[in-house]
Each structure stands twice: as structure tokens, then as C-alpha cells.
N, CA, C and O atoms as a GROMACS GRO file, in nm:
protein
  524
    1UNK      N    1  -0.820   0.807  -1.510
    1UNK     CA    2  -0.804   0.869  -1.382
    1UNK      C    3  -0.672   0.936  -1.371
    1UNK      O    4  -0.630   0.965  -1.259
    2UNK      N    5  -0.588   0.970  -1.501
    2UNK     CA    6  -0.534   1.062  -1.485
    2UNK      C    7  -0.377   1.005  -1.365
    2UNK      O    8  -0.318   0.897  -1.349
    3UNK      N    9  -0.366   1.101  -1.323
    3UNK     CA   10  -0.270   1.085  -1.231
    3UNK      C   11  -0.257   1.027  -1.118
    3UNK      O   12  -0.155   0.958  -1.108
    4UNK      N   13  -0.349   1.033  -0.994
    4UNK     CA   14  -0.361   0.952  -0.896
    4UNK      C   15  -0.356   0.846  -0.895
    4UNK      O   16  -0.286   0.786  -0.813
    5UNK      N   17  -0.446   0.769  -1.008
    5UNK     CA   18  -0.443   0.656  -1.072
    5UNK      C   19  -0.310   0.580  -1.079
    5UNK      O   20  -0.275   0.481  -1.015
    6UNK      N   21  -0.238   0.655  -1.181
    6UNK     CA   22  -0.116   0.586  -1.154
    6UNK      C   23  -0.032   0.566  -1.080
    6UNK      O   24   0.055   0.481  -1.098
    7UNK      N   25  -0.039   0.623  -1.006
    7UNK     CA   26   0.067   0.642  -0.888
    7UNK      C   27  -0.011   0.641  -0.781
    7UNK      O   28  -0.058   0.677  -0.673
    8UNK      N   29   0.006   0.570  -0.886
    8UNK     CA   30   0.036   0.463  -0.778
    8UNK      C   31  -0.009   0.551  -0.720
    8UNK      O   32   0.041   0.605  -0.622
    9UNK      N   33  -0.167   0.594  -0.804
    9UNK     CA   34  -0.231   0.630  -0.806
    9UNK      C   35  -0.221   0.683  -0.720
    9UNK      O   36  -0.232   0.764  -0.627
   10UNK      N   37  -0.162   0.524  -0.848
   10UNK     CA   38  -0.052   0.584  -0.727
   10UNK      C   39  -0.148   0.548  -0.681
   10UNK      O   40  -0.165   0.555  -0.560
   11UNK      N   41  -0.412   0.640  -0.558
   11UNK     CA   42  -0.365   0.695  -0.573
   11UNK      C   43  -0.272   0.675  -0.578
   11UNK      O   44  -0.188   0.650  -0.663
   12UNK      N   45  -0.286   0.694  -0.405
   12UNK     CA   46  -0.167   0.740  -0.453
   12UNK      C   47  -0.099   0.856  -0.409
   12UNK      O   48  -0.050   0.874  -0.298
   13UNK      N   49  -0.101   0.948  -0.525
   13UNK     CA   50  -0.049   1.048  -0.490
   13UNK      C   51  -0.154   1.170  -0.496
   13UNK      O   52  -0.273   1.179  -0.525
   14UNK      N   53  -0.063   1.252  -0.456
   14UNK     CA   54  -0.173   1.406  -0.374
   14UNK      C   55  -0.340   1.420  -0.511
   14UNK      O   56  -0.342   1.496  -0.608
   15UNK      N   57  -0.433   1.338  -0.475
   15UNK     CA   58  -0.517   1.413  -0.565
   15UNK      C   59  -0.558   1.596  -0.579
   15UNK      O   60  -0.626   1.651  -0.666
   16UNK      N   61  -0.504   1.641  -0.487
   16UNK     CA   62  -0.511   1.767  -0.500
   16UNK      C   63  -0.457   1.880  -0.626
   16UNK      O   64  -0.498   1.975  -0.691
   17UNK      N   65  -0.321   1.786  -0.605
   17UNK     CA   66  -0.160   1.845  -0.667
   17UNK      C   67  -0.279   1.830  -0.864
   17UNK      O   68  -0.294   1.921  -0.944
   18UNK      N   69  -0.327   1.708  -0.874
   18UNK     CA   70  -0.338   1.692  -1.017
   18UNK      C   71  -0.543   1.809  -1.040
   18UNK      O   72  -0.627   1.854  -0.962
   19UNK      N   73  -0.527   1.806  -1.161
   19UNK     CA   74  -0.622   1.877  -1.193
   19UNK      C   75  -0.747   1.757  -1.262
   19UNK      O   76  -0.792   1.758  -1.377
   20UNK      N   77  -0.778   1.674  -1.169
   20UNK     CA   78  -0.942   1.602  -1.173
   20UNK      C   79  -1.030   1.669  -1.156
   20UNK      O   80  -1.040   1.763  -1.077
   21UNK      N   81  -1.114   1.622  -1.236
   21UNK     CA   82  -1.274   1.622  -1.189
   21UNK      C   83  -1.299   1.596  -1.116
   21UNK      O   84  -1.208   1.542  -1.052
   22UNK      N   85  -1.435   1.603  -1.044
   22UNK     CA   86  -1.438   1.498  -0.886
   22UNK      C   87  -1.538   1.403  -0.974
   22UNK      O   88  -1.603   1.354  -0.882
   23UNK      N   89  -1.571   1.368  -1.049
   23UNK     CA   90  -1.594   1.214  -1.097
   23UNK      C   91  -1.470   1.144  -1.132
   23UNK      O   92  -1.476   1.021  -1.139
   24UNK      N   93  -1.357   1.202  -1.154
   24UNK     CA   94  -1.236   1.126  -1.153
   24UNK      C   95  -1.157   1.065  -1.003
   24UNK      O   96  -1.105   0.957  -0.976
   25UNK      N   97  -1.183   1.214  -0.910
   25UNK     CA   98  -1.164   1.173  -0.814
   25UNK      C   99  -1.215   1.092  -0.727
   25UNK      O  100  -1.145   1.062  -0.630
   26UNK      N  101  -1.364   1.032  -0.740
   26UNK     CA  102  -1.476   0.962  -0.681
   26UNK      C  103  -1.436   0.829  -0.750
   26UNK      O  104  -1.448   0.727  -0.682
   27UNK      N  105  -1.385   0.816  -0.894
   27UNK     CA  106  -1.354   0.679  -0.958
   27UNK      C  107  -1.244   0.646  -0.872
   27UNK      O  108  -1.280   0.564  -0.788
   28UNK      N  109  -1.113   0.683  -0.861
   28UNK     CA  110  -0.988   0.711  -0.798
   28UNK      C  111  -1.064   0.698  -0.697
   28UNK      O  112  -1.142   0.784  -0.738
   29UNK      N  113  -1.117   0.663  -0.588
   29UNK     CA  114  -1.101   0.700  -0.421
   29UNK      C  115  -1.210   0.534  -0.440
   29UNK      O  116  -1.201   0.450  -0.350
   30UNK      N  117  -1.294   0.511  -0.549
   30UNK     CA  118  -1.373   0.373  -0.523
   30UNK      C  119  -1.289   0.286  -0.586
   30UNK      O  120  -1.340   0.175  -0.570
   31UNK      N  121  -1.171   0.273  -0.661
   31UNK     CA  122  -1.055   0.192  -0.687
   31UNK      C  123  -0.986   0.195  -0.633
   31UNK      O  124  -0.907   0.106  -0.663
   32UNK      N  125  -0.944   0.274  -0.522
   32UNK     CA  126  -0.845   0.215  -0.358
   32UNK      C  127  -0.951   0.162  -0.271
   32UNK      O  128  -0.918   0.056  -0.218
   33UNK      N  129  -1.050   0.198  -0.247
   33UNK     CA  130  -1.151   0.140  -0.164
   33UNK      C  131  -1.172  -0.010  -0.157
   33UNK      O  132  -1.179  -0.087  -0.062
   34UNK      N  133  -1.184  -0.031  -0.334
   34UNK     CA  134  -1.202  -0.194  -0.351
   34UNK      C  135  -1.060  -0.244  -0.326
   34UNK      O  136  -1.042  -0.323  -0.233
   35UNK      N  137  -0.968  -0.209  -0.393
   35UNK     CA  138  -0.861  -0.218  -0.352
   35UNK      C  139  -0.808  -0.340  -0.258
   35UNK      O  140  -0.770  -0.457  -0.255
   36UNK      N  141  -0.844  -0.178  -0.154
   36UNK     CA  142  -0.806  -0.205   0.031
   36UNK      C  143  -0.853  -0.320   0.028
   36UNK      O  144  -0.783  -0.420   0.038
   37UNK      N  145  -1.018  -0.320   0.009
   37UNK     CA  146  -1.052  -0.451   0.080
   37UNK      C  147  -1.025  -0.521  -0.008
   37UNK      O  148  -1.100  -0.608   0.035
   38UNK      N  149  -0.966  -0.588  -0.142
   38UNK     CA  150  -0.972  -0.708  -0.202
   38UNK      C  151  -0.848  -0.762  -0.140
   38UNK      O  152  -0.836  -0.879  -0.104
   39UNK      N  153  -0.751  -0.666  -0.130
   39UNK     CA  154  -0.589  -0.720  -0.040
   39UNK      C  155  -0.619  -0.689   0.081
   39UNK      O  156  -0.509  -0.651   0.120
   40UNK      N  157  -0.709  -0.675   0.195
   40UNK     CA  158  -0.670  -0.655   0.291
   40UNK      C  159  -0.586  -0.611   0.355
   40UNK      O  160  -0.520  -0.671   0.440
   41UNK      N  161  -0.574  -0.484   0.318
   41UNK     CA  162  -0.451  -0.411   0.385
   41UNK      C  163  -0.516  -0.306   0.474
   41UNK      O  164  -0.638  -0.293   0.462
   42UNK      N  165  -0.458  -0.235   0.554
   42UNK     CA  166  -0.536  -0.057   0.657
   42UNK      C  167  -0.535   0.083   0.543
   42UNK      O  168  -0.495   0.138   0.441
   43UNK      N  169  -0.588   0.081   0.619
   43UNK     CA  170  -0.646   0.281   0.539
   43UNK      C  171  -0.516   0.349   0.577
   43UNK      O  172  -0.493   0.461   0.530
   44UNK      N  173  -0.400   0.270   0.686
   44UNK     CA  174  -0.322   0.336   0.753
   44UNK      C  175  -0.164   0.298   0.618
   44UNK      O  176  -0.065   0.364   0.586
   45UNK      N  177  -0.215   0.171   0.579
   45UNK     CA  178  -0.099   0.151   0.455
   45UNK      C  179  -0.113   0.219   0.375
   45UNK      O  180  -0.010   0.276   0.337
   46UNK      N  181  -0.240   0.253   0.304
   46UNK     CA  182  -0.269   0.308   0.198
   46UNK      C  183  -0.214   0.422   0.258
   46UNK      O  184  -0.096   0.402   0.288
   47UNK      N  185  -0.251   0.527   0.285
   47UNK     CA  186  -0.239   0.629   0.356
   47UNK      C  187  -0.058   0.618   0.328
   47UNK      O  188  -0.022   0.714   0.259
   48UNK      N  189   0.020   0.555   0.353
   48UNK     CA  190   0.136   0.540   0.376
   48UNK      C  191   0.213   0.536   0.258
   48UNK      O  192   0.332   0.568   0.253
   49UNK      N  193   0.138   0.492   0.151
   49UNK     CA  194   0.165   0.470   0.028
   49UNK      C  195   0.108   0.595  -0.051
   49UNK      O  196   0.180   0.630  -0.144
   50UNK      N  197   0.014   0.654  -0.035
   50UNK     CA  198  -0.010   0.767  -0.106
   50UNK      C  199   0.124   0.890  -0.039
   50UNK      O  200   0.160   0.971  -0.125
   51UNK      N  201   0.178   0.902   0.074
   51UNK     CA  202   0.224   1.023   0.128
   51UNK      C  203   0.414   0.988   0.072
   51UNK      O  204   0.514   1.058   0.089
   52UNK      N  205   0.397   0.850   0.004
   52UNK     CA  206   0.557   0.821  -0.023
   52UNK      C  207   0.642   0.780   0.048
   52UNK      O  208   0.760   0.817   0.043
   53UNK      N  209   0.574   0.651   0.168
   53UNK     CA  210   0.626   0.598   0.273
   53UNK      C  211   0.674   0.456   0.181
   53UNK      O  212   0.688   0.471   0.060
   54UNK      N  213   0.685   0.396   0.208
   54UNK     CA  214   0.765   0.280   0.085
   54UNK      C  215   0.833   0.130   0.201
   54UNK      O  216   0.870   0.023   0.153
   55UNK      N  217   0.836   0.165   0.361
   55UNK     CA  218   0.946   0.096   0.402
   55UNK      C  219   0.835  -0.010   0.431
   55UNK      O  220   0.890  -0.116   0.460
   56UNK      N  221   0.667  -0.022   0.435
   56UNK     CA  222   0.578  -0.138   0.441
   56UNK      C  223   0.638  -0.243   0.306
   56UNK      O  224   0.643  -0.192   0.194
   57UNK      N  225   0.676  -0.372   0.321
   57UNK     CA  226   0.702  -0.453   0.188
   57UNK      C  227   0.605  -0.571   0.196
   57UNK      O  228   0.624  -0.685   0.154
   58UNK      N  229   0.481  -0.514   0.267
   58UNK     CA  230   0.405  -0.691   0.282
   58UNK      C  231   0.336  -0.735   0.155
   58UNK      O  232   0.229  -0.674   0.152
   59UNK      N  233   0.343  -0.782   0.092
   59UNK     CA  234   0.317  -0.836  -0.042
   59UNK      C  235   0.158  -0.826  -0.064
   59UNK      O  236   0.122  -0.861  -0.176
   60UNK      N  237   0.030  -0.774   0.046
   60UNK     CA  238  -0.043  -0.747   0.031
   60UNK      C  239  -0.059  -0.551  -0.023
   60UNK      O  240  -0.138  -0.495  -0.098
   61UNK      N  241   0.027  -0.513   0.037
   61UNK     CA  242   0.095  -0.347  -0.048
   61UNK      C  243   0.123  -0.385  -0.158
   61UNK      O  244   0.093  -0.317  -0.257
   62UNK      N  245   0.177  -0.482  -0.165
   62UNK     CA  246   0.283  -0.456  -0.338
   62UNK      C  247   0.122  -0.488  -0.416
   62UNK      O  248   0.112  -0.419  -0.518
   63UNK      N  249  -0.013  -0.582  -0.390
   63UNK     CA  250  -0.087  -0.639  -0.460
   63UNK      C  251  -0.162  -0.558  -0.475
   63UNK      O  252  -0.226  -0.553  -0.580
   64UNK      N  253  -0.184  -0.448  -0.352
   64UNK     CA  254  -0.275  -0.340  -0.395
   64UNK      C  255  -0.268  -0.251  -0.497
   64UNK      O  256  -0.355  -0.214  -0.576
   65UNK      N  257  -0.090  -0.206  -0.481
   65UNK     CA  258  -0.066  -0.137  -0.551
   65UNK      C  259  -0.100  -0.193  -0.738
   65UNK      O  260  -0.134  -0.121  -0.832
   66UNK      N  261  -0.079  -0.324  -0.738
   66UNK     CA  262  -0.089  -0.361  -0.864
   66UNK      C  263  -0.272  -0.370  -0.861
   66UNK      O  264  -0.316  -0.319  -0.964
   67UNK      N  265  -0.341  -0.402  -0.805
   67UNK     CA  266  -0.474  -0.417  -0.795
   67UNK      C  267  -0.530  -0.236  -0.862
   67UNK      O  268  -0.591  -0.222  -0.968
   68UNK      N  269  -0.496  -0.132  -0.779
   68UNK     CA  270  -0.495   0.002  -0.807
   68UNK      C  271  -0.439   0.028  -0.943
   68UNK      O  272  -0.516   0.096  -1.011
   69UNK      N  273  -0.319  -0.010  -1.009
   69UNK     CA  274  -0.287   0.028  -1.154
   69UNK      C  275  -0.380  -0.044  -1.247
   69UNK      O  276  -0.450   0.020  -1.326
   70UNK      N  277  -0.384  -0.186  -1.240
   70UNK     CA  278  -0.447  -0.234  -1.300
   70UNK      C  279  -0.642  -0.171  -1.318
   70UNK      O  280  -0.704  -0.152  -1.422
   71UNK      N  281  -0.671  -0.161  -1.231
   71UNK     CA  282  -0.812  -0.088  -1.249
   71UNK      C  283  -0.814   0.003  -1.329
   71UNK      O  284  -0.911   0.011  -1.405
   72UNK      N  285  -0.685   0.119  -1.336
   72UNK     CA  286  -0.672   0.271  -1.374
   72UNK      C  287  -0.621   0.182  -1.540
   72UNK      O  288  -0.604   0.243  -1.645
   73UNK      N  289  -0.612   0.097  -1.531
   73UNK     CA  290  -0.555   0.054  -1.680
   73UNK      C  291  -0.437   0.040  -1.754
   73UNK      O  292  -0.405  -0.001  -1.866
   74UNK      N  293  -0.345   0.120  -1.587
   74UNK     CA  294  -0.246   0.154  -1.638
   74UNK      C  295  -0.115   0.012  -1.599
   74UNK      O  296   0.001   0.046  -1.575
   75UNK      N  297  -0.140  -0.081  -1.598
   75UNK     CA  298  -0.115  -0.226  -1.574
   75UNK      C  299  -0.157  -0.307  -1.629
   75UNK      O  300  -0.278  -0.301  -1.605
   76UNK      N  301  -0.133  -0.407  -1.709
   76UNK     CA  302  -0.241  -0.522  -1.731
   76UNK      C  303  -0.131  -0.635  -1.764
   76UNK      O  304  -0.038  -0.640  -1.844
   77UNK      N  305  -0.181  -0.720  -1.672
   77UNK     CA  306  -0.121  -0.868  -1.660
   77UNK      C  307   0.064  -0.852  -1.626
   77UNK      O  308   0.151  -0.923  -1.678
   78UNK      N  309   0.089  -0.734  -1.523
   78UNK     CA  310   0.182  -0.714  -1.487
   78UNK      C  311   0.298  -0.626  -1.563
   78UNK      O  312   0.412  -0.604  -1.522
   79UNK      N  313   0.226  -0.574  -1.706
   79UNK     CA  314   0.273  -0.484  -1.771
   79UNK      C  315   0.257  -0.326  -1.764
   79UNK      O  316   0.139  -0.294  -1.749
   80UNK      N  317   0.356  -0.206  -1.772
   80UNK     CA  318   0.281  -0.117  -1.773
   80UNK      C  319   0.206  -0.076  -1.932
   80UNK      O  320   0.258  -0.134  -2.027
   81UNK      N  321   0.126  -0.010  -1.954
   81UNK     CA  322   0.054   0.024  -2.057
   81UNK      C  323   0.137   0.170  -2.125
   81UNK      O  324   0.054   0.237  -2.186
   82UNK      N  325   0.233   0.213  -2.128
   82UNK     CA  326   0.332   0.330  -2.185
   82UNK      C  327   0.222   0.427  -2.252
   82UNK      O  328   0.214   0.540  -2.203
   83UNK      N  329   0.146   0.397  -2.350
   83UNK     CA  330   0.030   0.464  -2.448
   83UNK      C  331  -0.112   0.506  -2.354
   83UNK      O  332  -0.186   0.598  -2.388
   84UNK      N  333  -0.130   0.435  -2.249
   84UNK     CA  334  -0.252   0.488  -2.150
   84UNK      C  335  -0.164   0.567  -2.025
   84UNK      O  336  -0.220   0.655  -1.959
   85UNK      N  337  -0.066   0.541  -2.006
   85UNK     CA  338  -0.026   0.617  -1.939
   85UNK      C  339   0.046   0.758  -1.956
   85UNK      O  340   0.099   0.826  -1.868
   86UNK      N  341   0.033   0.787  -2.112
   86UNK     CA  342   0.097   0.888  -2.191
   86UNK      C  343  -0.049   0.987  -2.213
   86UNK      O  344  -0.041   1.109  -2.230
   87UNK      N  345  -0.187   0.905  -2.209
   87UNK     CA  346  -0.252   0.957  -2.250
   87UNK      C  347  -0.344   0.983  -2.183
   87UNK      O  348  -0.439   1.039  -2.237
   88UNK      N  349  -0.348   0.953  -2.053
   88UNK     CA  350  -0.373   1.015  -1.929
   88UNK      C  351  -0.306   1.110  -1.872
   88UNK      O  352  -0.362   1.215  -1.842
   89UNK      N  353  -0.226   1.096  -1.857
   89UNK     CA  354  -0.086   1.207  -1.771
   89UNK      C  355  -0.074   1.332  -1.893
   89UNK      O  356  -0.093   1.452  -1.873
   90UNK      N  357  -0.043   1.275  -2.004
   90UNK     CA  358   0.021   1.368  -2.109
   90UNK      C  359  -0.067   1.547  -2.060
   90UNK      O  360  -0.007   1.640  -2.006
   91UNK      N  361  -0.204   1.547  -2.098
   91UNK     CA  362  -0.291   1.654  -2.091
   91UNK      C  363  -0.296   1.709  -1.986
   91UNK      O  364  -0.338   1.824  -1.993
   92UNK      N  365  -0.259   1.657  -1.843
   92UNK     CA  366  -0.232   1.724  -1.720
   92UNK      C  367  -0.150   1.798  -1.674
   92UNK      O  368  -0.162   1.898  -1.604
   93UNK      N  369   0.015   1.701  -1.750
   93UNK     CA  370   0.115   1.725  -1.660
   93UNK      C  371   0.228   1.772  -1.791
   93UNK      O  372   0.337   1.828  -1.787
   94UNK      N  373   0.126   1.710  -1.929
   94UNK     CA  374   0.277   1.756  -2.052
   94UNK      C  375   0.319   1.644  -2.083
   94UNK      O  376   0.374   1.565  -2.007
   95UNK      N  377   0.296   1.628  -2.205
   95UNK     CA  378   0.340   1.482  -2.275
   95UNK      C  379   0.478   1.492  -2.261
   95UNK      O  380   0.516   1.376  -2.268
   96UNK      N  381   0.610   1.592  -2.239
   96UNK     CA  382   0.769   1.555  -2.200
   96UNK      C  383   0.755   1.517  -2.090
   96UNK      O  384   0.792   1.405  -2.055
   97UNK      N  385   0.696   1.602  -2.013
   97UNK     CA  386   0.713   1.575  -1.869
   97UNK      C  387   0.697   1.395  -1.816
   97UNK      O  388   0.762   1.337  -1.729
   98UNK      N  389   0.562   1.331  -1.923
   98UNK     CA  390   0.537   1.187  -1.857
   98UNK      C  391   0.608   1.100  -1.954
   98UNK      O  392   0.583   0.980  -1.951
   99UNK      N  393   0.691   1.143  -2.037
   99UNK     CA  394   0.798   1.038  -2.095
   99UNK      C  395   0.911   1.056  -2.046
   99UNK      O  396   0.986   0.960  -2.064
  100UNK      N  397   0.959   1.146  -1.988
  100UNK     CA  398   1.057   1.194  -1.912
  100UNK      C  399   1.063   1.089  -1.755
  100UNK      O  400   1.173   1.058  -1.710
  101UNK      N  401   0.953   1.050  -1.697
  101UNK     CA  402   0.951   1.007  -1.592
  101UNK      C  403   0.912   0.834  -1.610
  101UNK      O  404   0.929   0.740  -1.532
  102UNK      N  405   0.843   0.844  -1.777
  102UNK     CA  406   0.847   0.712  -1.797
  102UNK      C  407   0.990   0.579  -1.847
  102UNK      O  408   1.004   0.457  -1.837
  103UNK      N  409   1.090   0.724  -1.913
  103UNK     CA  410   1.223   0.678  -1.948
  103UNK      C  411   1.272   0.630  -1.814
  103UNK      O  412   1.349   0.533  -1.813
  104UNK      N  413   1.235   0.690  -1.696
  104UNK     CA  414   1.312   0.632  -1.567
  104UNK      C  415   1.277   0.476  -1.485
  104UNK      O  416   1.339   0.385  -1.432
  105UNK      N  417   1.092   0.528  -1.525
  105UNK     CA  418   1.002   0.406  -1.479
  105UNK      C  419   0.993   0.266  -1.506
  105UNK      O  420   1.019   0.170  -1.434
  106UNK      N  421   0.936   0.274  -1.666
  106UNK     CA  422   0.891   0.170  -1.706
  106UNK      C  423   0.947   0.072  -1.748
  106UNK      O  424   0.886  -0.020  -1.802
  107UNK      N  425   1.095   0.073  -1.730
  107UNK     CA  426   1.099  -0.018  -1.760
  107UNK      C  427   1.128  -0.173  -1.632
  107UNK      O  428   1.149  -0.291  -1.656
  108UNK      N  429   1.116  -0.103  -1.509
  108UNK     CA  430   1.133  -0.175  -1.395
  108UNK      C  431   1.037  -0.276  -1.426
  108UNK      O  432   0.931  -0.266  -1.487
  109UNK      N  433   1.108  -0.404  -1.358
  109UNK     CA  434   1.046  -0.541  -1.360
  109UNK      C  435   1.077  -0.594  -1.227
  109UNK      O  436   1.187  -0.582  -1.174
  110UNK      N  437   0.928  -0.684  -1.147
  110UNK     CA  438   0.988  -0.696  -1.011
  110UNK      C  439   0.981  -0.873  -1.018
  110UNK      O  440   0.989  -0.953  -1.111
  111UNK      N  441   0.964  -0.887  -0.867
  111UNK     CA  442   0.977  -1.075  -0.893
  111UNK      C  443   0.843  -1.078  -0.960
  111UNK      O  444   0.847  -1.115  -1.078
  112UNK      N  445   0.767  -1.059  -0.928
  112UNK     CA  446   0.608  -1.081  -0.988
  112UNK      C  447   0.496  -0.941  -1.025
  112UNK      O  448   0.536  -0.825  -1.029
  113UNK      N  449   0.396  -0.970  -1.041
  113UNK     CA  450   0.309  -0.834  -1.119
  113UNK      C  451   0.303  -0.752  -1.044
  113UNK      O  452   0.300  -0.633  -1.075
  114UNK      N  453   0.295  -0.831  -0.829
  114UNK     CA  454   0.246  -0.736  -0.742
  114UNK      C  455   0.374  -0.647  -0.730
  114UNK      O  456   0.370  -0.526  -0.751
  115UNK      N  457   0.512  -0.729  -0.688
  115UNK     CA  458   0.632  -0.690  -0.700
  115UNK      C  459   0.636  -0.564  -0.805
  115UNK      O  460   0.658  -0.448  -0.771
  116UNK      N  461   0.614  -0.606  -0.929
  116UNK     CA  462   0.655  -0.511  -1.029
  116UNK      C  463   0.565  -0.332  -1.006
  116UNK      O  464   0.588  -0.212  -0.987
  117UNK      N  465   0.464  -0.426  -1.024
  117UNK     CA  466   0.354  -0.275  -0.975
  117UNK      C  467   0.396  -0.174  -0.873
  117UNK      O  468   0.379  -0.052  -0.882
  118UNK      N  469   0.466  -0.253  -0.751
  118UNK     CA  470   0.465  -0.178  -0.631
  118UNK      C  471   0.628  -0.067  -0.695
  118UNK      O  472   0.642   0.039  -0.633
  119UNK      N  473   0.716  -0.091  -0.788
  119UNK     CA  474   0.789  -0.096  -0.759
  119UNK      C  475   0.773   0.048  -0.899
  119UNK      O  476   0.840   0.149  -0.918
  120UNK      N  477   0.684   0.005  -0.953
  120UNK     CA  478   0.632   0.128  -1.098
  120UNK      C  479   0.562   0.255  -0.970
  120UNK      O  480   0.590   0.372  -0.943
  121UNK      N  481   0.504   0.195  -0.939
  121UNK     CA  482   0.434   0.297  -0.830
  121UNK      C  483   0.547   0.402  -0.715
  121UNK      O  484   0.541   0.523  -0.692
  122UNK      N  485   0.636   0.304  -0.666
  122UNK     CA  486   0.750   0.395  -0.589
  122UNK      C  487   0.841   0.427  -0.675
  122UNK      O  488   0.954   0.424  -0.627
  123UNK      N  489   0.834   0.462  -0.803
  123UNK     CA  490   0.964   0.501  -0.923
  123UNK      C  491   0.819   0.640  -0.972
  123UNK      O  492   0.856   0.745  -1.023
  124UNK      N  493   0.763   0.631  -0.962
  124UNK     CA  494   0.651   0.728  -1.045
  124UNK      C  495   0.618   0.820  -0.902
  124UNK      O  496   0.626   0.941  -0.926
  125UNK      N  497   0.586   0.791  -0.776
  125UNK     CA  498   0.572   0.877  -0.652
  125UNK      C  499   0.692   0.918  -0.647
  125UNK      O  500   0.694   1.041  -0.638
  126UNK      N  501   0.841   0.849  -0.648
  126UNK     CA  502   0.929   0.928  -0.607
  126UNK      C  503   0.967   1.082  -0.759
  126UNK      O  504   1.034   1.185  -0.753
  127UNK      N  505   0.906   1.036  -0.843
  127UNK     CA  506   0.953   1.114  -0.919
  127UNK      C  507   0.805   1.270  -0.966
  127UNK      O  508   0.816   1.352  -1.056
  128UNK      N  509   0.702   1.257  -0.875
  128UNK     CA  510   0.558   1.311  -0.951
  128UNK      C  511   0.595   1.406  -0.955
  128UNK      O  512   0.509   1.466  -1.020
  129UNK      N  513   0.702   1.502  -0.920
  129UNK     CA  514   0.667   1.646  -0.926
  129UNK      C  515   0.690   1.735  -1.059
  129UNK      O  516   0.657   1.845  -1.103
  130UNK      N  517   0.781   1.596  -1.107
  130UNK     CA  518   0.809   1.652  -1.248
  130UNK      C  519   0.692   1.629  -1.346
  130UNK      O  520   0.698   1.674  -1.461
  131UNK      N  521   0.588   1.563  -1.303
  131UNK     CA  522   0.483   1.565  -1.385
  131UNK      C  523   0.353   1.598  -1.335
  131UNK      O  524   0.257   1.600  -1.411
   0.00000   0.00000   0.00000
């Protein structure tokens, strides 16, 4: 899923801005969906989190956000995946461009997976334009 996905999916971030399919975008929009409801959070957080709002810290955000990477693959067991996320992004946005933003990212570590996720996700939104 490409970009949204991650960023923190994001989404995440602007599915517009990236160049999906709309079966990518339909995967992407039913992996925040489950998301939402597995953490119980509003359409109004999400929403808040895709546009690069960041000041929500309820640990059900930080879980989504890791709930959302992890689906896209680009997470697993609180790690980021560097090689799926190179190889998703790379063909969209330019394989410099997503090591460039991954030298800034990945290597953040938070108290825990949700922590960490939320925190890959606001280091990758604050930085998407370069990719």
C-alpha cells in the first residue's frame, strides 16, 4: 500500500498526493477502518492523524497507528521493516528520496510498539513531502 500505508499511512497521509491504484486505496481505507474499530478511537482522530495533527497522545492513537503499519507490513512486532518500506515507497516517490527520510526515521524507538509506531508515523508525516 505504498505510501499511505506507511504513514502512517500513515494512512495517513494525503492518498491523493501518492500515485495508488484504487485497489490500493480501498486496501488502505479497509486497514484504518479495522483499525479504528479494533482501538476504538473517532474518524475525528484518525482524521487528525492523517492531516498531521500529533497533539492527541491517547495510547489508543499511538495503537492504531501501530495497528495501521503493522497491517501495511511496514511494522512487525514493533519493528520497522527498512526493505518493505524501501520497496513500497522506492517506485513512487524514488528510492533516495525514502532512504533519505528513512535515515531520519527509523531509527526512533518509543516506550512500547504502540509508542514506537506512533512516533515512526509523526517522523515520516512530518517529513512526506520529500517523498
Amino acid at each position: 500500500m505504498k505510501f499511505l500505508i506507511v504513514l502512517f499511512a500513515l494512512v495517513a497521509l494525503a492518498v491523493a498526493e501518492l500515485q495508488l491504484s484504487d485497489e490500493q486505496r480501498a486496501t488502505a481505507h479497509a486497514n484504518g477502518a479495522l483499525c479504528l474499530q479494533k482501538e476504538g478511537i473517532t474518524k475525528e482522530q484518525v482524521q487528525a492523524l492523517r492531516s498531521g495533527n500529533f497533539e492527541d497522545t491517547d495510547p489508543k492513537v499511538k495503537c492504531f497507528a501501530n495497528c495501521f503499519l503493522e497491517k501495511s507490513g511496514f511494522v512487525v512486532d514493533g519493528q520497522i521493516k527498512p526493505d518493505v518500506v524501501l520497496a513500497k515507497l522506492g517506485p513512487i516517490a524514488g528510492v533516495d528520496n525514502v532512504k533519505a527520510v528513512q535515515a531520519k526515521c527509523d531509527s526512533l524507538k518509543g516506550a512500547d510498539n504502540c509508542d514506537t509506531a506512533y512516533q515512526l508515523y509523526q517522523c515520516y508525516q512530518k517529513h512526506h513531502s520529500q517523498i
